[in-house]
C-alpha distance (Angstrom), angle and dihedral (degrees) to the residues before:
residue distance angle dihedral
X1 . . .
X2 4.21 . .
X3 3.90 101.0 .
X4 4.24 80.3 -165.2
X5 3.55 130.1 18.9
X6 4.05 127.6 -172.3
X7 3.72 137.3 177.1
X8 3.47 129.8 -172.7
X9 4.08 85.3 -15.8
X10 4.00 103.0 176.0
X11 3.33 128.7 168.6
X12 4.05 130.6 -172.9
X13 3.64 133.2 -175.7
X14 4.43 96.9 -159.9
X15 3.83 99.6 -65.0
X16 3.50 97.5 -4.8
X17 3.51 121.4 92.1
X18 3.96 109.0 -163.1
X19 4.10 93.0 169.0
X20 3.74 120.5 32.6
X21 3.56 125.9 -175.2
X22 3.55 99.4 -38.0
X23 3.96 125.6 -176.0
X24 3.77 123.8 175.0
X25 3.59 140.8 135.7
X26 3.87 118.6 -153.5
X27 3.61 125.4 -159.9
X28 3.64 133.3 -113.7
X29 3.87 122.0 -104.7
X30 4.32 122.9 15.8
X31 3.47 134.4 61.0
X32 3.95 121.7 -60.6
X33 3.54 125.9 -161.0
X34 3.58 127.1 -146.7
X35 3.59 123.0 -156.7
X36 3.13 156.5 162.2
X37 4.08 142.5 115.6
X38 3.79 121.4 -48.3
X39 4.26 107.1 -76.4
X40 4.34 92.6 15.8
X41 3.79 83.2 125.9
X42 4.02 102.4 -104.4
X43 4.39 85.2 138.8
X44 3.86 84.9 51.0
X45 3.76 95.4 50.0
X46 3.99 96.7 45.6
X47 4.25 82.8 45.5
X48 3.74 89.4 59.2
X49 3.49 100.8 42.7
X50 3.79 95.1 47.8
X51 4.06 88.3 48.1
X52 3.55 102.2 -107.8
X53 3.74 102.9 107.6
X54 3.82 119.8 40.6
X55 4.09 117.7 -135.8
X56 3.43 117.3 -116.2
X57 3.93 92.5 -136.2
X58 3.80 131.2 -29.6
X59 3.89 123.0 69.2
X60 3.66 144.3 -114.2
X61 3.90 150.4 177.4
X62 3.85 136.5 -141.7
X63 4.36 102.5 -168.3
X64 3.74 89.5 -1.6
X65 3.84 81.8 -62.9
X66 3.99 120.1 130.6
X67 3.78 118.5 -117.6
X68 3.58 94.8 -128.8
X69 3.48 88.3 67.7
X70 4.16 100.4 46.8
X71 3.78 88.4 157.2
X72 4.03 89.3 75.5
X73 3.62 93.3 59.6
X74 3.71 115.9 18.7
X75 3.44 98.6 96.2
X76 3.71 88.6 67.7
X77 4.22 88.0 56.4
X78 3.51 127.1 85.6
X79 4.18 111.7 -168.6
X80 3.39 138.0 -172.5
X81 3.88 106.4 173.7
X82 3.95 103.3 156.7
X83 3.49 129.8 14.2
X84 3.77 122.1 -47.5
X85 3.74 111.6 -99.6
X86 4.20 121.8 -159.3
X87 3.79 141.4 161.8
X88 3.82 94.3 -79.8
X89 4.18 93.0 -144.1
X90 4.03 94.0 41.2
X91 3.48 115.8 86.5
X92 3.93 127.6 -114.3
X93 4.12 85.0 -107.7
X94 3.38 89.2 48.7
X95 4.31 97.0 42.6
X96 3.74 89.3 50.9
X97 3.84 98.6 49.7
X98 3.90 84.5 52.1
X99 3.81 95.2 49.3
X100 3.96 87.3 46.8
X101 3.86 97.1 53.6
X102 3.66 88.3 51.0
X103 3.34 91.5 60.6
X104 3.50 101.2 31.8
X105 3.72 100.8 -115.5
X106 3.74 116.2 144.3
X107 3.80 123.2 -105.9
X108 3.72 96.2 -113.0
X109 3.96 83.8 77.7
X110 3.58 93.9 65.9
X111 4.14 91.0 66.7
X112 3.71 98.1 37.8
X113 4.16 87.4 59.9
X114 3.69 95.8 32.5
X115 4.08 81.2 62.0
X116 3.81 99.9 41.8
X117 4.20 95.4 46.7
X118 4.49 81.1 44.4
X119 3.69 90.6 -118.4
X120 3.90 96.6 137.1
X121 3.52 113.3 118.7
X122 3.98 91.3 29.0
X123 4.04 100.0 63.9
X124 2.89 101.0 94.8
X125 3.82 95.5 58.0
X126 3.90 122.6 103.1
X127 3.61 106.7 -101.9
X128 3.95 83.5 -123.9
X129 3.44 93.5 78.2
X130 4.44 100.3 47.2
X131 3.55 122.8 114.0
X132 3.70 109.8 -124.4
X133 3.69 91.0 -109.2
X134 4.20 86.1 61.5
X135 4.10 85.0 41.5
X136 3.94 84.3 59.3
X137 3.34 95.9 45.3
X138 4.28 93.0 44.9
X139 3.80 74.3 52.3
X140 3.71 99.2 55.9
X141 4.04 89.7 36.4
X142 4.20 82.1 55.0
X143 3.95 90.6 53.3
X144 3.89 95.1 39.2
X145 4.12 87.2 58.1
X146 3.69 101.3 99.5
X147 4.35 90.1 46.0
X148 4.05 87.4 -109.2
X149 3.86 117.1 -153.0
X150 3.93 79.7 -151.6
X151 3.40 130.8 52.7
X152 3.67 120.6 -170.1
X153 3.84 112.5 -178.5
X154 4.15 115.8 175.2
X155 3.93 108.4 -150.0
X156 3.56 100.6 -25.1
X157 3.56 102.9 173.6
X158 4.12 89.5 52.6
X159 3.59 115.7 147.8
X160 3.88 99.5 -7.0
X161 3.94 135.8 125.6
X162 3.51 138.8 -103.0
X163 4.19 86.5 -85.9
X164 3.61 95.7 35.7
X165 4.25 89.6 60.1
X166 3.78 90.5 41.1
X167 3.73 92.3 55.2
X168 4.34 92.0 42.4
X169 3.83 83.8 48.7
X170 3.72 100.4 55.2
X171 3.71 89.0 43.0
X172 3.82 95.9 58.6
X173 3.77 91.2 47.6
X174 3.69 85.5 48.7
X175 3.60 91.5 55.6
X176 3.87 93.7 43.2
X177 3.52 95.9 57.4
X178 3.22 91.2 54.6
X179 3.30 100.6 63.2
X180 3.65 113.4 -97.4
X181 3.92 124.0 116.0
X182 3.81 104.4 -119.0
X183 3.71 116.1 -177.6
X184 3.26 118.6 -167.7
X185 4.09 135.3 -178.4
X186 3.69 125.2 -149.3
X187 3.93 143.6 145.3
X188 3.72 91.7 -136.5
X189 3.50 108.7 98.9
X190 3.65 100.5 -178.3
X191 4.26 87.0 57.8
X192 4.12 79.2 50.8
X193 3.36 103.0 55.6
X194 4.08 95.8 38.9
X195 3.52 91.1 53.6
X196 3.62 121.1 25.2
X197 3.48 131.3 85.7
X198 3.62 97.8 -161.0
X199 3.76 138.3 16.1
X200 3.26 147.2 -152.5
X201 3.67 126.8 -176.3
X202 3.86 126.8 -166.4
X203 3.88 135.6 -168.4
X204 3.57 126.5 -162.0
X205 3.77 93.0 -14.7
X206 4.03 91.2 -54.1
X207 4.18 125.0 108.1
X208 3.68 111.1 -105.4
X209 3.95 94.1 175.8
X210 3.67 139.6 -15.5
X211 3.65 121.5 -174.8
X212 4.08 147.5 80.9
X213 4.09 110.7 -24.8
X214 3.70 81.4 -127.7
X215 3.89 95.4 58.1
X216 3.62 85.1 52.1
X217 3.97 96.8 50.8
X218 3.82 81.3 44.7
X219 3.84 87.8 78.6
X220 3.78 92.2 50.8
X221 3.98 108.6 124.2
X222 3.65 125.2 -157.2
X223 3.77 120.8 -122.6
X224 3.99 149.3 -178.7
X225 3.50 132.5 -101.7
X226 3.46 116.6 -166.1
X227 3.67 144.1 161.2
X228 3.75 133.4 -171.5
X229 4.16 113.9 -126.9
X230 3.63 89.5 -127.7
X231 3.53 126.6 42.4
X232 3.14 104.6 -139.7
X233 3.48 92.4 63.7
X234 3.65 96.7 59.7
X235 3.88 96.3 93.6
X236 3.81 92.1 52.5
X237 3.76 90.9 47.1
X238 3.89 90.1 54.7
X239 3.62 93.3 48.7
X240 3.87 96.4 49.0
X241 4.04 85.4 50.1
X242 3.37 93.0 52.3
X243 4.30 97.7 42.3
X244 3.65 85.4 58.0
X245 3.95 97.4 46.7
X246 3.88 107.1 -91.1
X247 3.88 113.3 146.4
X248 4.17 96.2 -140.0
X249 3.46 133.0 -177.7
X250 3.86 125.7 -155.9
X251 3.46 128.8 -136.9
X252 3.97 144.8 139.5
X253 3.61 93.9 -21.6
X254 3.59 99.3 -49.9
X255 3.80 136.0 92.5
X256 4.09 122.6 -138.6
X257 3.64 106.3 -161.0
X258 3.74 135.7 -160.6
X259 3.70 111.4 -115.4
X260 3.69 88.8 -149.6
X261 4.21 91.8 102.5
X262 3.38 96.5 53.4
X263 4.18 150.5 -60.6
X264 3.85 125.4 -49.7
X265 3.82 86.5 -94.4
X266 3.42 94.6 65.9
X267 3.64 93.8 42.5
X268 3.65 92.0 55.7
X269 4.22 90.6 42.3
X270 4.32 79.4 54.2
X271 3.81 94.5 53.9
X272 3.75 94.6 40.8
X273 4.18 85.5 54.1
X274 3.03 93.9 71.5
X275 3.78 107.3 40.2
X276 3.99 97.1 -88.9
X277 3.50 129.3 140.8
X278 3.97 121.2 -159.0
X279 3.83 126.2 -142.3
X280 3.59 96.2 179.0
X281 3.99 126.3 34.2
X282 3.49 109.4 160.7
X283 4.28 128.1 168.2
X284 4.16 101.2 -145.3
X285 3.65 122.7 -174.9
X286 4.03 119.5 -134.9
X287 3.48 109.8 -104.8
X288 4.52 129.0 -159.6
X289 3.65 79.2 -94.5
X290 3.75 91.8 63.9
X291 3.84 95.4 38.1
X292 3.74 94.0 44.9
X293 4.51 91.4 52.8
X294 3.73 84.9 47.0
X295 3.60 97.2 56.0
X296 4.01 96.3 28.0
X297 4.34 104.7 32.6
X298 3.55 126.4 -98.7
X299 3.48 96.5 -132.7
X300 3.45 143.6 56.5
X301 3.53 90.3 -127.7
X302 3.59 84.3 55.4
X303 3.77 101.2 49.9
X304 3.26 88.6 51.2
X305 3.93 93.3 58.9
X306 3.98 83.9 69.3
X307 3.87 125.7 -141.9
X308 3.82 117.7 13.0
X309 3.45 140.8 -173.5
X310 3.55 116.4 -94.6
X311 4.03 123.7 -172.0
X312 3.58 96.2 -172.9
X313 3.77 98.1 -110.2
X314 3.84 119.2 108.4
X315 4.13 118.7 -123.6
C-alpha cells in the first residue's frame, strides 16, 4: 500500500517554483528519507501534504485521502515541521498532558511516548533546563501523542551533536520497525543512509529518485585514489592514465580515477611505465554522498545551473 501518492504536485511562490511536477508514491511502514539540496522544496512538500500549503496544480493523497480535505486524514499524522516549542518552566510531563487535552487524547498517551522517545526519568524536568537533543525528542514525543500511522518529522536531527543524532537515529528505526511510515527530511546523508529504508531525493522542486536506499547504493561505483610521491610528477601521471584509457579527475594533488580501465594493479603497472612512483593507491567505494552530488551538483555554480541530467551512474 502507497501511504502518499502525488501527481503532477507543483507548487509556486510568484516566479519561483519550489515543487514542480512531482509524482511519487511512497510505501507504507519504515523510515523515508527526504532529500535534497538546501531550498529544493522538501519544507514545501511536507506543508502540502500535511494541509498547510495549497498546490498550485497537480494532486495528491495522504491514506487515499485528498489534501484538500486534510481534515479526513490528519488524525492519522503526527508532524514536527519546525522546532518544537513548550512552556519553558512546565515540565515535559506536564507539556504533554496539555498538548493531549487539547486534542482530546487520553493521559495514558503521555507515558507510552515519554517511554518510546527515552524520556522517563527526565519528565518531570522544566523544559528550561533540556538539551536540544531532549527538546527534539519532547518534540517527537508531542507528534507521537495521537499513536500516528504517519510520522512526518522536518530536519529532526537539526543542530544536535554527535550523541544527540545517534539517539534521533535509533528512535526513527525504532519507530519504523514498528510499523509506522516515518518520513523524515534531512541534509545529512550519513543519518540517511543509516536509517532509512527508502529515499527519495529532490532538486529544485523536481524528483531525482524514489525507491529502496539499497537500489540507490546499487549504483555506487568503485574508484581510485591516487597520488604521485612527488609533485611534480602529478601532471605526467595524469596524462599517462589518461593515454592508456583512465577516466581521471584532478584535484589538490591527488588523482580519483575511474576503475572502468582496469584494477589497481594495472594502475600501479601504468604509473611505474613511465618512471612514477605512488605514495598513495587507495580502492574507495562511492558513497550517498557521491550519488546524491551526481544527481543534485556539487557546486554552487552547479546548483545554480538548475535541473540536470542524471544517468544514474556516479562520476
Amino acid at each position: 500500500m502507497s501511504v502518499v501518492v502525488t501527481s503532477g504536485l507543483t507548487r509556486r511562490f510568484g516566479a519561483i517554483t519550489a515543487v514542480s511536477r512531482l509524482s511519487v508514491e511512497l510505501p507504507d511502514a519504515g523510515v523515508i528519507g527526504l532529500v535534497g539540496p538546501n531550498g529544493s522544496g522538501k519544507s514545501t512538500l511536507i506543508r502540502m501534504l500535511l494541509g498547510l500549503v495549497r498546490p498550485t496544480q497537480g494532486t495528491a493523497t495522504v491514506f487515499g485521502e485528498p489534501i484538500s480535505s486534510p481534515a479526513r486524514y490528519v488524525s492519522r499524522v503526527g508532524a514536527l515541521v519546525e522546532g518544537p516549542a513548550f512552556v519553558p518552566g512546565l515540565s515535559a510531563r506536564a507539556n504533554l498532558v496539555s498538548l493531549a487535552r487539547l486534542r482530546g487524547l487520553g493521559l495514558d498517551r503521555v507515558d507510552d511516548v515519554l517511554a518510546q522517545v527515552g524520556l522517563v526519568g527526565r519528565d518531570e524536568e522544566p523544559v528550561k533546563n533540556f538539551s536540544l537533543g531532549m527538546k527534539q525528542r519532547l518534540g517527537i514525543a508531542a507528534a507521537l501523542l495521537p499513536d500516528p500511522q504517519l510520522l512526518i518529522l522536518d530536519e529532526p536531527t537539526n543542530g544536535l551533536d554527535p550523541a544527540g543524532i545517534v539517539e534521533i537515529r535509533a528512535l526513527l528505526r525504532s519507530l519504523g520497525q514498528a510499523g509506522r511510515t516515518v518520513i523524515v527530511s534531512s541534509h545529512l546523508l550519513s543519518e540517511i543512509e543509516a536509517a532509512c529504508d527508502y529515499v527519495m531525493v529532490i532538486r529544485f522542486g523536481e524528483l531525482m529518485f524514489s525507491g529502496p536506499i539499497d537500489e540507490l547504493m546499487a549504483r555506487t561505483r568503485e574508484h581510485i585514489d591516487v597520488r604521485a610521491e612527488h609533485p611534480g610528477d602529478t601532471e605526467r601521471l595524469l596524462e599517462a592514465l589518461a593515454v592508456a584509457g583512465w577516466v581521471v579527475t584532478a584535484g589538490d594533488g591527488a588523482l580519483r580515477v575511474a576503475t572502468d580501465a582496469g584494477s589497481a594493479a594495472d594502475l600501479n603497472r601504468t604509473a611505474a611505465a613511465v618512471g612514477v612512483t605512488l605514495s598513495r593507491l587507495v580502492v574507495v567505494q562511492d558513497s550517498l554522498e557521491d550519488i546524491f552530488l551526481a544527481m543534485t551538483g556539487r557546486s554552487e555554480a552547479e546548483l545554480a545551473t538548475g535541473p540536470v541530467a542524471t544517468t544514474g551512474e556516479v562520476a
